[in-house]
KOLDOKOL-395796 format. One line per field, with one value per residue (C-alpha): residue number from 0; residue in one letter; x, y, z. Coordinates in nm, 2 decimals. Layout:
N
vofi	NUM;...
zapa	A;...
east	X;...
north	Y;...
up	Z;...
This chain:
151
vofi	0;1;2;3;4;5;6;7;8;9;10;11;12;13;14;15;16;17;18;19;20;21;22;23;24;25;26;27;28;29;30;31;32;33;34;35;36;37;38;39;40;41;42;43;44;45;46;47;48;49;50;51;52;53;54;55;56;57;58;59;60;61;62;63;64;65;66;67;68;69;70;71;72;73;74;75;76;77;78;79;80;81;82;83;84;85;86;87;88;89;90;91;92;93;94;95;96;97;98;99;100;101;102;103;104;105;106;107;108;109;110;111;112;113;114;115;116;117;118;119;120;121;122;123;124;125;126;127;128;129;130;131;132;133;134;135;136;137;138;139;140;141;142;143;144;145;146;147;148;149;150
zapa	X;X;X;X;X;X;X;X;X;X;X;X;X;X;X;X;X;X;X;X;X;X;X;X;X;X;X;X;X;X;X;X;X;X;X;X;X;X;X;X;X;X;X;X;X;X;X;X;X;X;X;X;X;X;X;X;X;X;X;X;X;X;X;X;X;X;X;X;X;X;X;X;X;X;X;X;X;X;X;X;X;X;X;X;X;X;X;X;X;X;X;X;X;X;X;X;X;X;X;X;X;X;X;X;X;X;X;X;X;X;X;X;X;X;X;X;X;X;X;X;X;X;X;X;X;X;X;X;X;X;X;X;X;X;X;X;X;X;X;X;X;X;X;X;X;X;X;X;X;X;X
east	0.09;0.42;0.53;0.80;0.79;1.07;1.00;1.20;1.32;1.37;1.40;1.44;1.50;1.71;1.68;1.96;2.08;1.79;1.57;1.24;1.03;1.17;1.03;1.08;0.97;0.72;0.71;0.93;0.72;0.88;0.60;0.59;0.25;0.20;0.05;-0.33;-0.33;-0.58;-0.68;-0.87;-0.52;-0.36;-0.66;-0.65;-0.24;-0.28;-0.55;-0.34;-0.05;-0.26;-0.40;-0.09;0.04;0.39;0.48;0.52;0.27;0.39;0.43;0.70;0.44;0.38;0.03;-0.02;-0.05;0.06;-0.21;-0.09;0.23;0.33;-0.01;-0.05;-0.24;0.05;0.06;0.39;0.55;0.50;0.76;0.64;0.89;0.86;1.08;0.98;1.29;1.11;0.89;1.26;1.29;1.59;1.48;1.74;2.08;2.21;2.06;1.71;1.39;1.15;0.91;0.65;0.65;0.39;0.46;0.60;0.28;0.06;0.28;0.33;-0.04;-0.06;0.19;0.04;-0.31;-0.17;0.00;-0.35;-0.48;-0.24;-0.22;-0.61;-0.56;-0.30;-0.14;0.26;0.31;0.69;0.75;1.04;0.95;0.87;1.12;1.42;1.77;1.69;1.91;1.72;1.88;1.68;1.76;1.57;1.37;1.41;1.51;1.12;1.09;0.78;0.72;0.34;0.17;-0.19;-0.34
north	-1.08;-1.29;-1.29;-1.40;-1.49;-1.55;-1.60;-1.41;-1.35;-1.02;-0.76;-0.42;-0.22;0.07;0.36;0.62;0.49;0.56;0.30;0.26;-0.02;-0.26;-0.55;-0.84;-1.21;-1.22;-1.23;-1.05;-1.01;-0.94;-0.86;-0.81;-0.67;-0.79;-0.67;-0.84;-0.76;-0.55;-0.44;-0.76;-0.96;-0.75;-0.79;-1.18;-1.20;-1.02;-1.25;-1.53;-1.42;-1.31;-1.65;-1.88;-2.16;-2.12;-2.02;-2.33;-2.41;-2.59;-2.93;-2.78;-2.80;-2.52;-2.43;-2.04;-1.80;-1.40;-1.32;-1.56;-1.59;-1.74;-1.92;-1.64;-1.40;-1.19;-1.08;-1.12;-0.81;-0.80;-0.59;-0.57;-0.43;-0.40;-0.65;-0.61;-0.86;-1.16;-1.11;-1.16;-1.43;-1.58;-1.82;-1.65;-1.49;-1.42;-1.06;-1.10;-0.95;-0.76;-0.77;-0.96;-0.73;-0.46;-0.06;0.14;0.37;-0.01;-0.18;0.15;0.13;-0.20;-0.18;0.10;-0.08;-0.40;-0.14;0.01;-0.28;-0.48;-0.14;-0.20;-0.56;-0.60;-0.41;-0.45;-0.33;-0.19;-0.13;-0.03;0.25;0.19;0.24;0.33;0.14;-0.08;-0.29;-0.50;-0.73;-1.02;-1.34;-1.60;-1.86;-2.22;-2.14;-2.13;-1.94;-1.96;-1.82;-1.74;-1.63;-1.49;-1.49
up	-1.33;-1.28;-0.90;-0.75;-0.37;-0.11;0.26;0.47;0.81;0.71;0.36;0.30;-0.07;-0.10;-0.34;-0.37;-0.03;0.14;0.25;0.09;0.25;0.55;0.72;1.00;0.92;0.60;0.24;-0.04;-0.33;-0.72;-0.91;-1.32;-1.46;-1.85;-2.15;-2.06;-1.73;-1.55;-1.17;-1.16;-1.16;-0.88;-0.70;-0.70;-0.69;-0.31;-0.25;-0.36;-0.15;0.21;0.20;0.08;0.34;0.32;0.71;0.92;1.20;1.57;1.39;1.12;0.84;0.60;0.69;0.79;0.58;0.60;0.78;1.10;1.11;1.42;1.49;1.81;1.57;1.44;1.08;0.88;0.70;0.29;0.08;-0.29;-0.50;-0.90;-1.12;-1.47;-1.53;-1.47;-1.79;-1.93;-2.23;-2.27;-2.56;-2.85;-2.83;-2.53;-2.41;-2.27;-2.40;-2.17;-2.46;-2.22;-1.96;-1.98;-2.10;-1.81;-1.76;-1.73;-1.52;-1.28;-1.25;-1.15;-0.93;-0.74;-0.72;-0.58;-0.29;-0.29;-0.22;0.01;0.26;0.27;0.35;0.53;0.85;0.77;0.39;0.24;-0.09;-0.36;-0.56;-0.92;-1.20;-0.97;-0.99;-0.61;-0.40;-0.23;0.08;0.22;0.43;0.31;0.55;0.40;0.16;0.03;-0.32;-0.51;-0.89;-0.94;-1.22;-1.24;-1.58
């Protein structure tokens, strides 16, 4: 799974003007399921993401995760939203290829087990809605944007 992931002060996704999934300080997490990828991957991707040090503790330094946000306990928000866009390859011509990204029926799958998954794990879980045309607002913190891919 390719994910990309933007610290935020806040994010929120719209769908047909209505807003699907808002949240306060956190993580806004594109995610891309691929061709090999199975609910193994989504599994260790939100294990990867509750456990990743990229909130800054007292002394300015990234070292909390998600899970303690502001060192007093207090989990961050997560917004996952669907981008099958960054399996985009850009290698010939000048149109990109979503070749790499898995078939709609996967990759909605995927997506739903990683939400599955996170709203088990985690108390403060948005989300876009899979497939739709999304505008999704967000002020990044930092800025601090991190690609990740789990193969």
């Amino acid at each position: 799974m390719i994910a990309l992931i933007q610290r935020v002060l806040r994010a929120s996704v719209e769908v047909d003007a209505r807003i699907t999934g808002a949240i306060g300080p956190g993580m806004l997490v594109l995610v891309c399921a691929e061709p090999t990828d199975t609910p193994d991957h989504a599994r260790r991707l939100l294990d990867k993401l509750l456990k990743l040090r990229i909130f800054s503790d007292d002394a300015g330094k990234m070292n909390r995760s998600l899970t303690d946000l502001d060192g007093q306990g207090r989990a961050g928000g997560l917004l996952i939203v669907s981008q099958f866009t960054l399996a985009a390859n850009t290698a010939s011509g000048n149109r990109p290829s979503f070749t790499a990204a898995a078939p709609a029926e996967q990759g909605r799958a995927l997506y739903d087990e990683l939400l599955r998954l996170a709203r088990l794990a985690h108390p403060d879980v948005a989300a876009g809605l899979f497939g739709a045309d999304m505008q999704v607002a967000l002020v990044n913190d930092g800025p601090v944007t991190i690609p990740m891919r789990i193969a």
